[in-house]
Residue frames as qw, qx, qy, qz and C-alpha x, y, z in Angstrom:
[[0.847, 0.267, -0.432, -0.156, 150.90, 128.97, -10.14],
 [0.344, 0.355, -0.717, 0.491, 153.85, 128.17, -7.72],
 [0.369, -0.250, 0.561, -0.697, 151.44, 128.73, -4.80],
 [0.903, 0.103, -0.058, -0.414, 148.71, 126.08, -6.53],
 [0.631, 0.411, -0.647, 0.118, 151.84, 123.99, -7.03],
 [0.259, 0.346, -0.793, 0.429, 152.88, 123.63, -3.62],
 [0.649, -0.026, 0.239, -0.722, 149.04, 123.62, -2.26],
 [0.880, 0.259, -0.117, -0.381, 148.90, 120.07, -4.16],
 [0.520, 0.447, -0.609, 0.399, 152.13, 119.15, -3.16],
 [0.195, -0.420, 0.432, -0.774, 151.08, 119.65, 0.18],
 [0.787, 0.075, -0.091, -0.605, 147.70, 117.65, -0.40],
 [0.818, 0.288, -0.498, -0.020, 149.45, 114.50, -1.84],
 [0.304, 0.442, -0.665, 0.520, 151.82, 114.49, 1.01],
 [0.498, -0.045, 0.488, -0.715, 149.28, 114.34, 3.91],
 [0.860, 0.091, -0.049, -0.499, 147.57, 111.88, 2.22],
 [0.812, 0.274, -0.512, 0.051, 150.27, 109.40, 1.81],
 [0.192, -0.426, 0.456, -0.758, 150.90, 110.42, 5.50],
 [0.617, 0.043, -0.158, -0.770, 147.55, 109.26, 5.77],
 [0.871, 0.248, -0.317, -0.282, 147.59, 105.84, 3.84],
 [0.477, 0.399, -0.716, 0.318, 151.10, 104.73, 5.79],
 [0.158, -0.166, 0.722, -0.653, 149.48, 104.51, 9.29],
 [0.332, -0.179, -0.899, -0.223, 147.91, 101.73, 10.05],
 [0.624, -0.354, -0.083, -0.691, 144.31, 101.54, 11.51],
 [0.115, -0.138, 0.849, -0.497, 144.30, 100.30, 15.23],
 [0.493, -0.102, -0.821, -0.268, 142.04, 97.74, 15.81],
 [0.363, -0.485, 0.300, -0.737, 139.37, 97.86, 18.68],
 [0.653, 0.069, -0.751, 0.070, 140.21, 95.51, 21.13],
 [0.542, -0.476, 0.249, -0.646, 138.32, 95.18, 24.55],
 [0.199, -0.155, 0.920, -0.300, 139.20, 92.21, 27.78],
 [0.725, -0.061, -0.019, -0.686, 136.46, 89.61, 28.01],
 [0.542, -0.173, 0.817, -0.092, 136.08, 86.13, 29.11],
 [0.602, 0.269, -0.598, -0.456, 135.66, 83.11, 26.38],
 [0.723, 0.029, 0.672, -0.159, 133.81, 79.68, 27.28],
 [0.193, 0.516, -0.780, -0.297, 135.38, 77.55, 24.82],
 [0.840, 0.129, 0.445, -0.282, 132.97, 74.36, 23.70],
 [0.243, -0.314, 0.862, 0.315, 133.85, 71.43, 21.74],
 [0.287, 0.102, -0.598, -0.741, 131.55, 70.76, 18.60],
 [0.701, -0.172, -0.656, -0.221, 128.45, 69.15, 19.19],
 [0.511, 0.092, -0.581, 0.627, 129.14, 70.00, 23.22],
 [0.361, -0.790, -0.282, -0.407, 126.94, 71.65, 25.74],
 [0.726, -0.651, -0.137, 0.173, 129.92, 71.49, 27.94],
 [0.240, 0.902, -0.326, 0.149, 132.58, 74.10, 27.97],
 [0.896, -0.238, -0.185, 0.325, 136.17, 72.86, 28.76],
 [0.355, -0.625, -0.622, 0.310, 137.04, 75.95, 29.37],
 [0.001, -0.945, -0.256, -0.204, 136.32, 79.51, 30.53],
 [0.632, -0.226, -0.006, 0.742, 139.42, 81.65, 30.42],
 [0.204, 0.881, 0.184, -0.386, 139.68, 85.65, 29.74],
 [0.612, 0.423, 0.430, 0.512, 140.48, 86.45, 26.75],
 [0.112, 0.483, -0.335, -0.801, 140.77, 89.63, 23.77],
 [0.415, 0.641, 0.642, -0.065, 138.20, 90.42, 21.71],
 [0.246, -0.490, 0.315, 0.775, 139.48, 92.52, 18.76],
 [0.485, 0.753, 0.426, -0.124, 137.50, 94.08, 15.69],
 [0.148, -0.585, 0.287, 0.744, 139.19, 95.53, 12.07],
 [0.477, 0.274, -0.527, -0.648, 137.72, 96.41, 8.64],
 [0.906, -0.026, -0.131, -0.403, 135.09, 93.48, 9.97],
 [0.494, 0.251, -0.793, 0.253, 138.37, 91.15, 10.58],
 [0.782, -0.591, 0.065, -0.188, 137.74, 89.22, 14.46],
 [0.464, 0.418, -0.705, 0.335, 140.57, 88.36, 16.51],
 [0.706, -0.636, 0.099, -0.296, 140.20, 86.37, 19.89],
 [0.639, 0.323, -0.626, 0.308, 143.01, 85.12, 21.59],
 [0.801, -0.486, -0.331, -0.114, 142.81, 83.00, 24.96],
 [0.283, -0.833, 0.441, -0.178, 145.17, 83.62, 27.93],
 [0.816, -0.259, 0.491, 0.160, 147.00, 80.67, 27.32],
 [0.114, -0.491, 0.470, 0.725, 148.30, 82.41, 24.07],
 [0.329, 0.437, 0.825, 0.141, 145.73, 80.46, 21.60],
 [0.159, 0.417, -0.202, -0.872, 144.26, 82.53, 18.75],
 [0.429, 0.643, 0.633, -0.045, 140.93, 82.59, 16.50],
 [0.095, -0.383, 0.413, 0.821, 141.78, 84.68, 13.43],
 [0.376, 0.484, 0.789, -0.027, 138.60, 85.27, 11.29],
 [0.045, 0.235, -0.333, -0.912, 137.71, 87.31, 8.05],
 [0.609, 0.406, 0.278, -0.622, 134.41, 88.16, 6.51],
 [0.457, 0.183, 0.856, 0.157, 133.05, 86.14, 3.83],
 [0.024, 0.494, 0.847, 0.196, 130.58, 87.28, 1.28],
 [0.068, -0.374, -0.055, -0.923, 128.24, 90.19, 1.45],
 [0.605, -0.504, -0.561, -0.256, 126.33, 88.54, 4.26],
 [0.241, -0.699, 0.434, -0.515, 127.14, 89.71, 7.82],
 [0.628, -0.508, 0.458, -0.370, 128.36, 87.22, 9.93],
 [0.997, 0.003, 0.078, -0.025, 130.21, 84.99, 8.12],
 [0.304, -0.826, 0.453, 0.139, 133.49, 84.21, 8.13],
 [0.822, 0.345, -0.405, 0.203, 136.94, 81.89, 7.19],
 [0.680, -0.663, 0.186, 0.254, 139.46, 81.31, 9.87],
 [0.064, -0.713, 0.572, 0.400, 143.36, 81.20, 8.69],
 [0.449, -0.042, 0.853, 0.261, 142.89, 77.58, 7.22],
 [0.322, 0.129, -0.554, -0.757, 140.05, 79.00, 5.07],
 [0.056, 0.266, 0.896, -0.351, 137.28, 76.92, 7.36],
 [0.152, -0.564, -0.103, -0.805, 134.09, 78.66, 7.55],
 [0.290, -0.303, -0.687, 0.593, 132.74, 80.06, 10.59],
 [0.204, -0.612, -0.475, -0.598, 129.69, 82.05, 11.78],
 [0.059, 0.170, -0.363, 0.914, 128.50, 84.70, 14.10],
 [0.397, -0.530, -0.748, 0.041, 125.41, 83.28, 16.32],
 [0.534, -0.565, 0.162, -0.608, 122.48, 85.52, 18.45],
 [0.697, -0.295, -0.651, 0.059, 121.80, 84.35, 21.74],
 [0.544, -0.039, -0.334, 0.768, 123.62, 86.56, 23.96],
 [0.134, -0.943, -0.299, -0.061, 121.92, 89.70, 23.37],
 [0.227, 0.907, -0.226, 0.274, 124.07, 92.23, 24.58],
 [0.677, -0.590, 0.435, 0.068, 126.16, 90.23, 27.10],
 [0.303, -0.564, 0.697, 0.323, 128.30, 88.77, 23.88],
 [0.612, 0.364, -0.450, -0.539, 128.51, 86.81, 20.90],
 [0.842, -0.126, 0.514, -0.105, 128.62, 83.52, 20.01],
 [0.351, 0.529, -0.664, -0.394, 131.44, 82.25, 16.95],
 [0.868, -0.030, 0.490, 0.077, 130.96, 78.53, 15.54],
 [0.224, 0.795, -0.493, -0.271, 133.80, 77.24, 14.02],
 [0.627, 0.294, -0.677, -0.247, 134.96, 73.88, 12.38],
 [0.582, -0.057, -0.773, 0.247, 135.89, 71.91, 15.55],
 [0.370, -0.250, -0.639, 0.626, 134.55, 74.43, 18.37],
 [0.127, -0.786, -0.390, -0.463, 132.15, 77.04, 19.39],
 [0.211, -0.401, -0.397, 0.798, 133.28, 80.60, 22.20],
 [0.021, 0.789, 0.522, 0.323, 131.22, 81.76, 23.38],
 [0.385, 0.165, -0.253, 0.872, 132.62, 85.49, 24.11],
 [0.288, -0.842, -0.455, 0.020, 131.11, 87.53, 27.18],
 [0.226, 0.738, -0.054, 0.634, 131.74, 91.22, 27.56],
 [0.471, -0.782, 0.229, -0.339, 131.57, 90.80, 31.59],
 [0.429, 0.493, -0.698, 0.294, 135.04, 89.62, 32.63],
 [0.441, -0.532, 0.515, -0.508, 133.89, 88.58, 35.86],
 [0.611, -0.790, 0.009, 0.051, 135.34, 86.79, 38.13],
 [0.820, 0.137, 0.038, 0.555, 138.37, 86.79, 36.18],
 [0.211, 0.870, 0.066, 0.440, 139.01, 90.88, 36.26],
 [0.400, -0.876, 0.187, -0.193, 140.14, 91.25, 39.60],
 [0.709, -0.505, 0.451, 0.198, 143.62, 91.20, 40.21],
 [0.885, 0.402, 0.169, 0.164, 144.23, 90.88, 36.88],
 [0.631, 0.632, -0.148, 0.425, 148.16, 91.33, 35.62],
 [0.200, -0.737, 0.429, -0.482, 149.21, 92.62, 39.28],
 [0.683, 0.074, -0.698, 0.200, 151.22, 90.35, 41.75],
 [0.568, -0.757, -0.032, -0.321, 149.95, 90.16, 45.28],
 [0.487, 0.400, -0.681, 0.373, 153.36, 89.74, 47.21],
 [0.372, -0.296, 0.705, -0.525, 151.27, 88.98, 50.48],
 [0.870, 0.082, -0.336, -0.352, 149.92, 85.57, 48.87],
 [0.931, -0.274, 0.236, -0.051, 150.77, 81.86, 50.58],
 [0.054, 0.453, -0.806, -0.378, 153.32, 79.86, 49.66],
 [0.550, 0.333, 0.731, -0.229, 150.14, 77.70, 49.14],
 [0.455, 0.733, 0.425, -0.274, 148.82, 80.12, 46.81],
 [0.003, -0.726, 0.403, 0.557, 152.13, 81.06, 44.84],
 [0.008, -0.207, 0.758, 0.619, 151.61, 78.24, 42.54],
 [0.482, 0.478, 0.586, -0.443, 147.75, 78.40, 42.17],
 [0.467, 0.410, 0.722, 0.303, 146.71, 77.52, 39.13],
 [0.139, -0.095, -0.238, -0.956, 145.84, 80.76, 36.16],
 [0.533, 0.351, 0.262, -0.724, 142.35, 82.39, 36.34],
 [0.699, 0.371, -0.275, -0.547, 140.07, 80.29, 33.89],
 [0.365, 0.192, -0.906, -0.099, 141.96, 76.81, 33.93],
 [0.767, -0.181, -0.361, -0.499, 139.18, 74.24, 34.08],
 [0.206, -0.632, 0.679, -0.312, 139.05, 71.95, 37.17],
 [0.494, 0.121, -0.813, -0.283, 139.30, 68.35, 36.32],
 [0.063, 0.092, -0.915, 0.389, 137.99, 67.32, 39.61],
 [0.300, 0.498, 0.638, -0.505, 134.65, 68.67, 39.08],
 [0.164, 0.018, -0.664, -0.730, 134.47, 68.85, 34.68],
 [0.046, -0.288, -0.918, -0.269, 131.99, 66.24, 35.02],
 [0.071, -0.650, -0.636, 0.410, 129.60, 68.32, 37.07],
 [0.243, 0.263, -0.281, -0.890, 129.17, 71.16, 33.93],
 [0.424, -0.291, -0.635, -0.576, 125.24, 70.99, 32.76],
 [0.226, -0.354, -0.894, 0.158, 124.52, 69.31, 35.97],
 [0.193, -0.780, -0.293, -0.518, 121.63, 71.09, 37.89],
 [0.275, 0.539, -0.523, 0.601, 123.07, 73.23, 40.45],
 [0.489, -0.498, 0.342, -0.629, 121.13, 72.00, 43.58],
 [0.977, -0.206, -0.020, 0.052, 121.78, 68.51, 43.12],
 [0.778, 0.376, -0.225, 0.450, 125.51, 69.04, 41.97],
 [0.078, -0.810, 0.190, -0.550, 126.00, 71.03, 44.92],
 [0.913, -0.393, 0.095, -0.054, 125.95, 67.94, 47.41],
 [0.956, 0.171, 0.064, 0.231, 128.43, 66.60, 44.91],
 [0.378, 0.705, -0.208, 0.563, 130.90, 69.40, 45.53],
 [0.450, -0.690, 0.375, -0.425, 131.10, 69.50, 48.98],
 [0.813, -0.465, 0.322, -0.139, 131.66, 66.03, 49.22],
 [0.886, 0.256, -0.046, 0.383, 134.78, 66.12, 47.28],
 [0.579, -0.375, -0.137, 0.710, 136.37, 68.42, 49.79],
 [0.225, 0.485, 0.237, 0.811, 135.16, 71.65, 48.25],
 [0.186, -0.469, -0.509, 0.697, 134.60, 74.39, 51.32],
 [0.161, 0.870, 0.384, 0.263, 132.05, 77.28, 50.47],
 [0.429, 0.070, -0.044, 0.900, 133.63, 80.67, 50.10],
 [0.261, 0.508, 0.178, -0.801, 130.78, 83.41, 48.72],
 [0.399, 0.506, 0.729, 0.230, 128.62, 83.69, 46.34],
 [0.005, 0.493, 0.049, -0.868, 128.03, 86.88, 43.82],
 [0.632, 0.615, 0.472, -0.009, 125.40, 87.56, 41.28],
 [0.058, 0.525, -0.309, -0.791, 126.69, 89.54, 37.83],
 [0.437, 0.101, -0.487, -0.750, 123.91, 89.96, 35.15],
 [0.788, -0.070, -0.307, -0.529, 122.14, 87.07, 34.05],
 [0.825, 0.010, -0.552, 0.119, 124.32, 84.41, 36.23],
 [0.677, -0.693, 0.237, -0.064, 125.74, 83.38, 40.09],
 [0.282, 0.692, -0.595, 0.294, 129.32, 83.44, 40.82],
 [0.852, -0.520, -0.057, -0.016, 129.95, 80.47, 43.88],
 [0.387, 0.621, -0.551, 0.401, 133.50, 80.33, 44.97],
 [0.966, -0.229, -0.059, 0.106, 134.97, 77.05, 47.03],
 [0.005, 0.757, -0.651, 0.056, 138.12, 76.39, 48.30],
 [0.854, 0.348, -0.316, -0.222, 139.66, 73.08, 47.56],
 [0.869, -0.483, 0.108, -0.015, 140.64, 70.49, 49.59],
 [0.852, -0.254, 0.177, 0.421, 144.49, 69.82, 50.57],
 [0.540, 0.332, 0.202, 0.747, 145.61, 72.41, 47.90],
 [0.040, -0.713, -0.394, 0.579, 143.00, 75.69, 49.06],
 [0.213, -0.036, 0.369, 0.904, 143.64, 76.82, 45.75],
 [0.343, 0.365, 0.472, -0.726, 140.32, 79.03, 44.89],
 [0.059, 0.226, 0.803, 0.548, 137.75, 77.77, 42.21],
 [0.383, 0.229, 0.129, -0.885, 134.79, 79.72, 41.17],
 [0.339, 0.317, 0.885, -0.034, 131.32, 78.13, 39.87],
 [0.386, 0.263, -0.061, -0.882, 129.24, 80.06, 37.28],
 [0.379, 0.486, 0.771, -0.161, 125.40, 78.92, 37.48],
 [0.290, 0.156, -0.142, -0.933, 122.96, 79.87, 35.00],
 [0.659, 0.026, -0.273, -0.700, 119.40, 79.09, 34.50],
 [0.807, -0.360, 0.310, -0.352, 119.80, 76.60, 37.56],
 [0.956, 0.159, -0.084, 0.230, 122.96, 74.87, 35.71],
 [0.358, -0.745, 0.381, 0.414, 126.42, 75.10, 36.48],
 [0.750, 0.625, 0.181, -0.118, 127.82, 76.28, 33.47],
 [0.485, 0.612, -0.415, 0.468, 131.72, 76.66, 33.68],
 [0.703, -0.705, 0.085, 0.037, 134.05, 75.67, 36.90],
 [0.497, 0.723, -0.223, 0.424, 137.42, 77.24, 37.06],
 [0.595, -0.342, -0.259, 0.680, 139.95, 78.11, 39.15],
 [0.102, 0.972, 0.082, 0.195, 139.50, 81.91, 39.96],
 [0.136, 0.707, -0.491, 0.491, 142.65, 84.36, 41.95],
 [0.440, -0.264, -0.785, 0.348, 143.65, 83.14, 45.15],
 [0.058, 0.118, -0.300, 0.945, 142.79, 87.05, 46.22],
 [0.545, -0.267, -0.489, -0.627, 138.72, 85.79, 45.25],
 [0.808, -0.423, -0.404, 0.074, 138.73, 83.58, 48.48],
 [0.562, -0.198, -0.476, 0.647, 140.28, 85.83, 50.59],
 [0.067, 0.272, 0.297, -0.913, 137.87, 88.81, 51.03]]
């Protein structure tokens, strides 16, 4: 009896063991193009955290911004934000990411971090004093917003002749990476094309234009 006693005692303990630790949340880098309702232009494409729990979504932009979303309902893919909004989980992506729409905006979240990965969180202490106050990875460049959607073989003229210098060019997946350097400042900005549009223009590392 004493042994069944402490066998169940034993049980109860481990379980409440158990029930007190909390359940980590899988959370994986990734970039977020960030559209305004009703928008076919992103303002902009910054890397982010993508974070998954008991169906909860967390995304939260490198500029410290946060998307806090809970299921809804017994349908998959719907949601509330913190205000109690709804919001919804869009195809389109296929496996390259999702696509949330939410009251006043729509990110769209891609699992390939590129061209933002490299370099990321480490300080290159052989940088310019040009390049020491280069803009973060992802911040949109107002000098060339207007030229998101455009097609990329006319809108290419229209970059060069606002003092943008070609750098390189790299494919990843389904899109082209260009990368320019930028007149009077050299700070490095990156172009991602798809489907013969340019679909997001950023400022990338300075380390992206220099090998």
């Amino acid at each position: 009896m004493k042994l069944q006693t402490s066998l169940v005692a034993t049980i109860f303990s481990l379980a409440s063991i158990a029930i007190s630790l909390p359940v980590k949340a899988d959370t994986v880098n990734a970039r977020c193009d960030v559209y305004p309702k009703g928008e076919d232009r992103a303002t902009s494409s910054t890397p982010c955290t993508f974070s998954q729990r008991q169906g909860a979504i967390g995304i939260e932009l490198q500029n410290g911004k946060r998307y806090d979303l809970r299921p809804v309902g017994n349908k998959p893919g719907n949601y509330q934000d913190r205000d109690g909004r709804p919001a919804y989980r869009q195809s389109g992506l296929g496996d390259r990411g999702q696509i949330y729409r939410l009251a006043n905006e729509s990110i769209y979240v891609y699992w390939d971090t590129a061209p933002f990965r490299q370099n990321s969180g480490r300080t290159n202490h052989r940088r310019s004093s040009t390049s020491s106050s280069h803009p973060d990875a992802g911040t949109s460049v107002s000098g060339l917003s207007d030229l998101v959607g455009a097609r990329a073989g006319q809108a290419e003229n229209s970059v060069k002749e606002r003092g943008y210098r070609f750098f390189k060019s790299s494919p990843s997946a389904d899109a082209v990476y260009s990368y320019w350097r930028e007149a009077n400042t050299n700070y490095c900005v990156t172009i991602r094309t798809e489907q013969g549009r340019y679909q997001s223009i950023a400022y990338a590392t300075p380390l992206d234009c220099n090998k």
